[in-house]
C-alpha positions as CSV (number, residue, x, y, z in Angstrom):
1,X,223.9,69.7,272.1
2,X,226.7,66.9,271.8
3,X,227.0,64.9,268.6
4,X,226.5,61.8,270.6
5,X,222.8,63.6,272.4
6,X,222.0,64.4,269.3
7,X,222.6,60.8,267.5
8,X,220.4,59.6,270.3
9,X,217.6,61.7,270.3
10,X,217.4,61.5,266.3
11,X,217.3,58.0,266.7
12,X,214.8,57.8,269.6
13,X,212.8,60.3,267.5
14,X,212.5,58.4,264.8
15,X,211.9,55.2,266.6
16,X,208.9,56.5,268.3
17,X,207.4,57.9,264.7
18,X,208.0,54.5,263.3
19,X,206.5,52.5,266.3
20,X,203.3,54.1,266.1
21,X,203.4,52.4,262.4
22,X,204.3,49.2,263.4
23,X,201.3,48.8,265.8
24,X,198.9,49.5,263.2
25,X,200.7,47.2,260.7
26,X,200.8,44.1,263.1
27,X,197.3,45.1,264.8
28,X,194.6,46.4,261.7
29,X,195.2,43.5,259.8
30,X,193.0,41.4,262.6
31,X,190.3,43.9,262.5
32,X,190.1,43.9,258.8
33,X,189.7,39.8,258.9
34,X,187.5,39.4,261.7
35,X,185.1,42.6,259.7
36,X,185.1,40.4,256.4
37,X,185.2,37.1,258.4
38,X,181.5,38.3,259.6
39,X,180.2,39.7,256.2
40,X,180.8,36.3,254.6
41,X,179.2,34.2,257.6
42,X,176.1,36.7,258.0
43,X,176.0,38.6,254.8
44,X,175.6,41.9,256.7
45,X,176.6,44.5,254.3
46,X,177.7,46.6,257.4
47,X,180.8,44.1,257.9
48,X,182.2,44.5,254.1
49,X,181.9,48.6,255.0
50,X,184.3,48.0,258.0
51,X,186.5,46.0,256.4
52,X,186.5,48.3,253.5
53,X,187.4,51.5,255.5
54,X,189.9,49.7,258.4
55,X,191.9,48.4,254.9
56,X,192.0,52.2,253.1
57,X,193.2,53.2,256.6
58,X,195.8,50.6,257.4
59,X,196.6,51.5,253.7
60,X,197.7,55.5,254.5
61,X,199.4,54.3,257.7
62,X,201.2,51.6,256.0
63,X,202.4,54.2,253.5
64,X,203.6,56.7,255.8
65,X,205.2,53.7,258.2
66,X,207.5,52.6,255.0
67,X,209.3,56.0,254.6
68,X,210.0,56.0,257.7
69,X,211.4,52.7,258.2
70,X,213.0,53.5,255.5
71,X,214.7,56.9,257.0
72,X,215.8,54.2,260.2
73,X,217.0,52.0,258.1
74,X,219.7,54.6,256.8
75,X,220.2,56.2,260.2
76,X,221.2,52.9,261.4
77,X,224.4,53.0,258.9
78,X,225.0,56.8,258.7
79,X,224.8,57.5,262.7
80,X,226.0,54.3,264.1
81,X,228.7,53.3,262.0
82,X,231.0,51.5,265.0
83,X,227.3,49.2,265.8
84,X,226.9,48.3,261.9
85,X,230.3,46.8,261.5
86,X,230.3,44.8,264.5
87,X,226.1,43.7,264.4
88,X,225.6,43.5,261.3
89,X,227.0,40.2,260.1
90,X,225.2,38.5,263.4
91,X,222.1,40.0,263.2
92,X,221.7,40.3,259.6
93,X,219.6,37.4,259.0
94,X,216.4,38.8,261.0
95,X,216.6,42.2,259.4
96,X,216.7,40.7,256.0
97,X,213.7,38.2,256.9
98,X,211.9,41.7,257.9
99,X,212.6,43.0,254.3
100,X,211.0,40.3,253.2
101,X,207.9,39.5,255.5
102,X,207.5,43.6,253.9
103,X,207.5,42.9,250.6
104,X,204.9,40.2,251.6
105,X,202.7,42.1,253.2
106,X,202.8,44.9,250.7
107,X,201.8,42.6,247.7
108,X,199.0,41.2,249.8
109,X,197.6,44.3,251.0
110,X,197.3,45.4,247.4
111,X,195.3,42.5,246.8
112,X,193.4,42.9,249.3
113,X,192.5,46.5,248.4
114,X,192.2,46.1,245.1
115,X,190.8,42.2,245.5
116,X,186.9,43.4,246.4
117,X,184.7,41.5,243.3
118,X,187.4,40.8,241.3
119,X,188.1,37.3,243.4
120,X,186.5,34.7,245.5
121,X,185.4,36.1,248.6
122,X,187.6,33.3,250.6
123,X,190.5,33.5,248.4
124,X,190.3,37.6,249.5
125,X,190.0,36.8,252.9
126,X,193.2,34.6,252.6
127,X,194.9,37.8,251.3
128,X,193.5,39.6,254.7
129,X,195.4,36.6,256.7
130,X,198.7,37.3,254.8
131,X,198.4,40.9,255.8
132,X,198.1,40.4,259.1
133,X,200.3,37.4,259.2
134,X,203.1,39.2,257.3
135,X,202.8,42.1,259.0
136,X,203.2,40.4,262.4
137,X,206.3,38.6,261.4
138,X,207.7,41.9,259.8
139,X,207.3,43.2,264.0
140,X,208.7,40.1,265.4
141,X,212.1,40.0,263.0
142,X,212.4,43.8,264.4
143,X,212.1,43.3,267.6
144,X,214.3,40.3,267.9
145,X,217.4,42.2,265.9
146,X,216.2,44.7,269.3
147,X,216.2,41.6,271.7
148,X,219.7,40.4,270.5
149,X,221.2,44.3,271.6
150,X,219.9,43.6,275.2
151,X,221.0,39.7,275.1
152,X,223.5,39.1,272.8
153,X,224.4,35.6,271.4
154,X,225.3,33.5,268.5
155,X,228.6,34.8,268.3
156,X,231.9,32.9,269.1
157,X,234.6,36.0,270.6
158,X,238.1,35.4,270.8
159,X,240.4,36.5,273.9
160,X,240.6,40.4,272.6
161,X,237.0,40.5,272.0
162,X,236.6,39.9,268.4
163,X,234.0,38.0,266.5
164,X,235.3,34.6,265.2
165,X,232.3,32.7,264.7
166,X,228.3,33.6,263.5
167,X,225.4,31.5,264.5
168,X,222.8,33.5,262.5
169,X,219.8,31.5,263.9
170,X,221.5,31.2,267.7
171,X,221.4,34.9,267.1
172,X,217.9,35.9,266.2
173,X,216.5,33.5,268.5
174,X,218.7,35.0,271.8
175,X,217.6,34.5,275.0
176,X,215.1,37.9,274.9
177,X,213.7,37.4,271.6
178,X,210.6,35.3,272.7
179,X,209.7,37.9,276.0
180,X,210.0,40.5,273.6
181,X,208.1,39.5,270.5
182,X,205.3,37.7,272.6
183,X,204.9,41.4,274.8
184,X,205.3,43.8,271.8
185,X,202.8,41.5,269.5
186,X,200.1,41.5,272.3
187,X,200.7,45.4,273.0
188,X,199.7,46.0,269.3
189,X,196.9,44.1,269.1
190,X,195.8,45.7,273.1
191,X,197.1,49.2,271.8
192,X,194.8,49.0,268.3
193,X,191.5,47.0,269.8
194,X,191.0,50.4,272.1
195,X,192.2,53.0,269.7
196,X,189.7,51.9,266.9
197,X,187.0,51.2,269.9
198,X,187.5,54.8,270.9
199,X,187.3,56.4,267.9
200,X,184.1,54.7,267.0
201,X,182.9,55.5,270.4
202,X,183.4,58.8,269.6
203,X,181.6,59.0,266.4
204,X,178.8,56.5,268.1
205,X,177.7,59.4,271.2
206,X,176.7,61.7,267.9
207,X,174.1,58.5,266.9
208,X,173.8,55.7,269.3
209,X,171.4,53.5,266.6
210,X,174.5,53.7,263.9
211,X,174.9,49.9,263.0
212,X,178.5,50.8,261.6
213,X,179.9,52.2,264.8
214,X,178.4,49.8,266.7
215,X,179.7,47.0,264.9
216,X,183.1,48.3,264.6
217,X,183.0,48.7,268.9
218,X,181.7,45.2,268.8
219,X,184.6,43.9,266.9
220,X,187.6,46.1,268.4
221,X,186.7,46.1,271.6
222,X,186.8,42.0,272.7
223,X,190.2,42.3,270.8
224,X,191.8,45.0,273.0
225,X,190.0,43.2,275.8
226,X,191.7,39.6,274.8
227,X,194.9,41.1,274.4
228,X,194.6,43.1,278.0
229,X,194.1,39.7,279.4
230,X,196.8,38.4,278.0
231,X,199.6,41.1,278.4
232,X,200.2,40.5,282.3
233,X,201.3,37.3,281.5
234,X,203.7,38.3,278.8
235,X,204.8,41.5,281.5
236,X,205.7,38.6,284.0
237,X,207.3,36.8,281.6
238,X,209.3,39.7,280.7
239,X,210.0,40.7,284.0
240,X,211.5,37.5,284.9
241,X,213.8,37.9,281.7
242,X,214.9,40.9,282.7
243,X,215.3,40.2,286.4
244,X,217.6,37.3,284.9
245,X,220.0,38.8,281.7
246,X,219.8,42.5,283.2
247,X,219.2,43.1,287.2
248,X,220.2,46.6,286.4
249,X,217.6,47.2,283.9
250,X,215.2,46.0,286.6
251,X,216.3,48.1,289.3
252,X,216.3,51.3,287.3
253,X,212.8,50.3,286.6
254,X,211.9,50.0,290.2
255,X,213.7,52.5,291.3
256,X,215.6,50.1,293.5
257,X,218.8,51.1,295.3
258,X,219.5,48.4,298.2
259,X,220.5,45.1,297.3
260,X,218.5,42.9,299.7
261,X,215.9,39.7,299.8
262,X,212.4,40.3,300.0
263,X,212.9,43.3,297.9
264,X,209.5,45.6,298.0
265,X,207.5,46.5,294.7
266,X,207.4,50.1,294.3
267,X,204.1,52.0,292.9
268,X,205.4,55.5,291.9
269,X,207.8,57.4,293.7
270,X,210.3,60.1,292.1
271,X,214.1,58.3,291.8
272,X,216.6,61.1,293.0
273,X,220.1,59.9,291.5
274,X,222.3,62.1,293.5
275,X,220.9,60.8,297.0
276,X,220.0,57.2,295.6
277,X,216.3,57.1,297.0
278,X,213.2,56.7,295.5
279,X,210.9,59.6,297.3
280,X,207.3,59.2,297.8
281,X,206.5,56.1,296.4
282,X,204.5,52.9,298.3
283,X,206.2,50.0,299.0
284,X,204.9,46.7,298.6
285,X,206.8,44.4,301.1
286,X,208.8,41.4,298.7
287,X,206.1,41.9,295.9
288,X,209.1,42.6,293.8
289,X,211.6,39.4,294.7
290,X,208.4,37.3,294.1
291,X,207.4,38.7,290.6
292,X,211.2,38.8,289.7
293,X,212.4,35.4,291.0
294,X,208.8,33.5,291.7
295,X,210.6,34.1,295.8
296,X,209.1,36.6,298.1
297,X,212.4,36.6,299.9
298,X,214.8,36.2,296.8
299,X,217.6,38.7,296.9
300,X,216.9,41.3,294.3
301,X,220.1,43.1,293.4
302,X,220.1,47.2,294.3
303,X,221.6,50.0,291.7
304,X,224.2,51.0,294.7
305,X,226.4,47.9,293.6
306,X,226.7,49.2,290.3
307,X,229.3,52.2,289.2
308,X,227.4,55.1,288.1
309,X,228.8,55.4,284.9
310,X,227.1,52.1,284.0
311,X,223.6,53.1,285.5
312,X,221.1,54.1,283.1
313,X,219.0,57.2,283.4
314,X,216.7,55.8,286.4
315,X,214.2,58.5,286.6
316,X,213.7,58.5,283.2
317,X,213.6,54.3,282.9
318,X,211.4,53.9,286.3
319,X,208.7,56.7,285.5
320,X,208.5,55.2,282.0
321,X,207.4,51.5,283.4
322,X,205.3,53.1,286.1
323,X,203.6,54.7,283.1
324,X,203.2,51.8,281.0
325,X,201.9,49.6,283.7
326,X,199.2,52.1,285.1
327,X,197.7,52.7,281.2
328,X,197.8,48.8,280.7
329,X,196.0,48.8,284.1
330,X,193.3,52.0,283.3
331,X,192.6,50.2,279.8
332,X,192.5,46.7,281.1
333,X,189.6,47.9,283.4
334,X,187.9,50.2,280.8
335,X,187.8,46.5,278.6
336,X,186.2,44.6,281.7
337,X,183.4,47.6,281.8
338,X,182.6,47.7,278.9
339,X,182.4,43.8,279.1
340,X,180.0,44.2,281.6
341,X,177.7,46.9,280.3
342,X,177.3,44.8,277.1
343,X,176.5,42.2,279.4
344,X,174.0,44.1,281.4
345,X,172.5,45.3,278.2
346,X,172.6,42.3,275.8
347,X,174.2,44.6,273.4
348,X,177.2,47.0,272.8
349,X,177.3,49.6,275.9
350,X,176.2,53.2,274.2
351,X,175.6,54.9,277.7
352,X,177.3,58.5,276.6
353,X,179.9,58.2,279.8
354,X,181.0,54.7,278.5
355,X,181.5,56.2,275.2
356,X,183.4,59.4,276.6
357,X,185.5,57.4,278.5
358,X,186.4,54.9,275.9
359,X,187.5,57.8,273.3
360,X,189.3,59.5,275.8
361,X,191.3,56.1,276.8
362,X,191.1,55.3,272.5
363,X,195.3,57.1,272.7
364,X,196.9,55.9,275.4
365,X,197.8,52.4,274.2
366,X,200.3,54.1,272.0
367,X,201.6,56.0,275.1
368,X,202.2,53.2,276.3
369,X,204.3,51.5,273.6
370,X,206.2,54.5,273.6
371,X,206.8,54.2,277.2
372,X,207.6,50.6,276.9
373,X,210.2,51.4,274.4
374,X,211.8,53.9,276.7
375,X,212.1,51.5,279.3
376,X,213.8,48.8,276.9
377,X,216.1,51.3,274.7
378,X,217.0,53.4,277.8
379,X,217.4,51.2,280.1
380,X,219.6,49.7,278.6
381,X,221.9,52.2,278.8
382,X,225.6,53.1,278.7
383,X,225.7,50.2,276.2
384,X,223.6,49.4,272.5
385,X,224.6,46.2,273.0
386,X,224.6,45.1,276.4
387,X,228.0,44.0,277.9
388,X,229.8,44.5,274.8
389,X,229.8,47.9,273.6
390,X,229.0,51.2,274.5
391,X,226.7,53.9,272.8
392,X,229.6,56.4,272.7
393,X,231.6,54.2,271.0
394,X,229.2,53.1,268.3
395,X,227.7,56.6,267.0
396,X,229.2,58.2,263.7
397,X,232.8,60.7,264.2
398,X,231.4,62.7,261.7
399,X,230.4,66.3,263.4
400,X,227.5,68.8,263.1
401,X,225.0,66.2,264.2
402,X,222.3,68.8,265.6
403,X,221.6,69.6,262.0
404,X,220.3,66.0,260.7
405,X,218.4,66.2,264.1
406,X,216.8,69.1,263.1
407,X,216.1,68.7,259.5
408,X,214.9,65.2,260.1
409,X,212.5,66.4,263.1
410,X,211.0,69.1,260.7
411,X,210.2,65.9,258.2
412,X,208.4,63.8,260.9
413,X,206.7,66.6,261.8
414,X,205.5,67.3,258.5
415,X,204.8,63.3,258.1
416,X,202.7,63.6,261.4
417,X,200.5,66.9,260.1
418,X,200.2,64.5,256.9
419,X,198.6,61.4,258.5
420,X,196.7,63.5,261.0
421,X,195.0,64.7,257.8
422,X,194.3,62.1,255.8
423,X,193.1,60.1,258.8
424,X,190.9,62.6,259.8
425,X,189.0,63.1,256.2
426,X,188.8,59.1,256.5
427,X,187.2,58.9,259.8
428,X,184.7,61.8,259.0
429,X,184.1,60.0,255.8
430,X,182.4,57.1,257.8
431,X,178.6,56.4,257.4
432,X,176.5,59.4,258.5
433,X,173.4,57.3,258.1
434,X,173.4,53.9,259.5
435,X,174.2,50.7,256.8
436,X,171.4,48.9,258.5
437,X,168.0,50.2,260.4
438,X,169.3,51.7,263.2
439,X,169.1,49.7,266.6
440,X,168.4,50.9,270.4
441,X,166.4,53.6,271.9
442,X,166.4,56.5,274.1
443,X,167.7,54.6,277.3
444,X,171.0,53.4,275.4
445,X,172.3,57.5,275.8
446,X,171.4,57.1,279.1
């Protein structure tokens, strides 16, 4: 393995540890309020137990997510010296504004935890909001440090290239930063509202009458249904960015070769480099000029035009977005039943396939971050900051990279085996008997 291969893959590593993190940081903090939110409206005690277990959870991931932000922090420096010196004065001012919305959210979350009985109900509640508000804006400053690599601006150059003048805000606030944010924020809240639906759906096929599983589905569903609704209008706003700032981003995501107007929208298909041709894949005719350009006979601009050696990975970057768009698709539509079961039934849907399903589909939101990651990071490839510099150029000259790569892999693993443990006790530790008299009967495990 090269040093630069394994630079790369310790970074990607650890970026898809931390994201995992990062969801749950920006999307828990809703649950939590919207739980307490009920208990002090209806005085259901089975409210203040959600709210209760969702914050001792967020807690443990919150824990585990700031060691290893902290680990990317330093790999950023140690691996990528060449990117530090030349980023870090512009995009300073967003990673320090995440430090900070950190700090924030860390102080409030120990209020919150440590708030039950010992404040006013509302002023604990409060301390819920600046969780999730902190821990929102602690995303948003990350990903628009991200958004700058794939857009750069806020930087005056001279005629050999070098920085002469910072516009810190001009920076932050680049062109991708609001596509970005707004599609990563809703992903989180999509990605959380079915993971915590599906892991109560789990626990509720054991006892369909539990009150606490029910009322945890009630609550995490409509939010992972909301946010479904929402996320193809941030994907089209996105894709319009990217059609825009990076056409070659957009191909490799389409697996498109051929410059030409009308461009078709292609649903899977295997991208074969060497021959440039997407094989078996279905071709919708100019779907793709008019979700790109708002045309269905804009020109769309083909990877052929652009010299190999500054084409990303396309199989890699086009399999990745076909990914993320069919699980947004599959959970979008497990939302809209369940919608209309609960409907149906007046109540939350406990029919045993409903609750399969949901539990099997409670995962793949974060599969789908993960791909959506890959398809900004990689795509963006040769450069880590698009147009200006390339990846080879900015990773560390020190040698005998494989073995950071290894040591560090061997710590996420053991972070992973730690979290799967602790979240497990938690989840188990969940009412067995119900907080209220149970509801339902025999036709709801129908």
């Amino acid at each position: 393995m090269s040093d630069l291969l394994a630079a790369r893959s310790q970074m990607a590593m650890s970026l898809g540890f931390h994201i995992i993190f990062a969801v749950v940081g920006i999307g828990m903090p809703l649950l939590m309020v919207i739980a307490e939110a009920l208990h002090i409206r209806t005085g259901r005690p089975v409210y203040m137990e959600l709210a209760r277990r969702w914050s001792k959870g967020t807690a443990i991931m919150f824990a585990v997510g700031a060691v290893s932000g902290t680990v990317l922090s330093f790999e950023l420096g140690l691996l990528w010296p060449g990117f530090m010196e030349y980023a870090g004065p512009i995009i300073g001012m967003p990673f320090s504004m995440e430090g900070f919305a950190f700090f924030l959210e860390a102080i409030f979350l120990g209020i919150y935890l440590y708030g039950w009985k010992r404040i006013p109900p509302l002023a604990h509640l409060a301390a819920g909001v600046m969780v999730m508000i902190s821990g929102t804006l602690s995303g948003i400053f990350v990903i628009c440090a991200n958004a700058w690599m794939n857009t750069p601006a806020g930087m005056t150059l001279d005629d050999a290239g070098a920085v002469i003048a910072i516009d810190p805000w001009a920076a932050m606030w680049n062109p991708a930063s609001f596509s970005q944010t707004l599609h990563m924020t809703i992903a989180s809240f999509m990605t959380i509202g079915f993971a915590v639906a599906g892991v109560h759906a789990w626990m509720l096929r054991r006892e369909p009458g539990n009150t606490f599983h029910r009322a945890a589905i009630a609550i995490a569903l409509p939010v992972g249904l909301i946010a479904g609704i929402l996320q193809p209008i941030s994907g089209d706003i996105s894709a319009k960015h990217v059609s825009e700032y990076q056409p070659v981003k957009l191909a490799a995501m389409e697996g498109h070769w051929e410059t030409e107007a009308g461009a078709p929208f292609t649903i899977g298909g295997w991208p074969d480099e060497e021959a440039e041709v997407t094989r078996y894949g279905i071709e919708i005719p100019k779907l793709l000029s008019f979700m790109a350009y708002g045309d269905p006979n804009a020109e769309v601009m083909g990877l052929k035009d652009v010299p190999r050696e500054d084409r990303p990975p396309v199989a890699i970057v086009h399999l990745s977005f076909q990914l993320m768009v069919g699980i947004g698709i599959l959970l979008l539509a497990t939302g809209f039943l369940g919608a209309w079961l609960a409907w149906r039934g007046k109540t939350v849907p406990t029919q045993r396939w409903y609750l399969t399903w949901l539990a099997l589909c409670s995962p793949l939101g974060f599969v789908a971050v993960e791909a959506g990651w890959m398809v900004t990071e990689i795509g963006r490839q040769p450069w880590v900051i698009h147009g200006i510099m390339r990846t080879k150029d900015a990773v560390t000259p020190m040698p005998g990279l494989t073995v950071p790569f290894l040591v560090f892999t061997a710590l996420y693993a053991v972070l992973g085996v730690v979290v799967i443990v602790l979240m497990r006790r938690h989840v188990l530790a969940s009412p067995v008997e119900p907080l209220e008299p149970p509801v339902g009967g025999p036709t709801d495990a129908s």
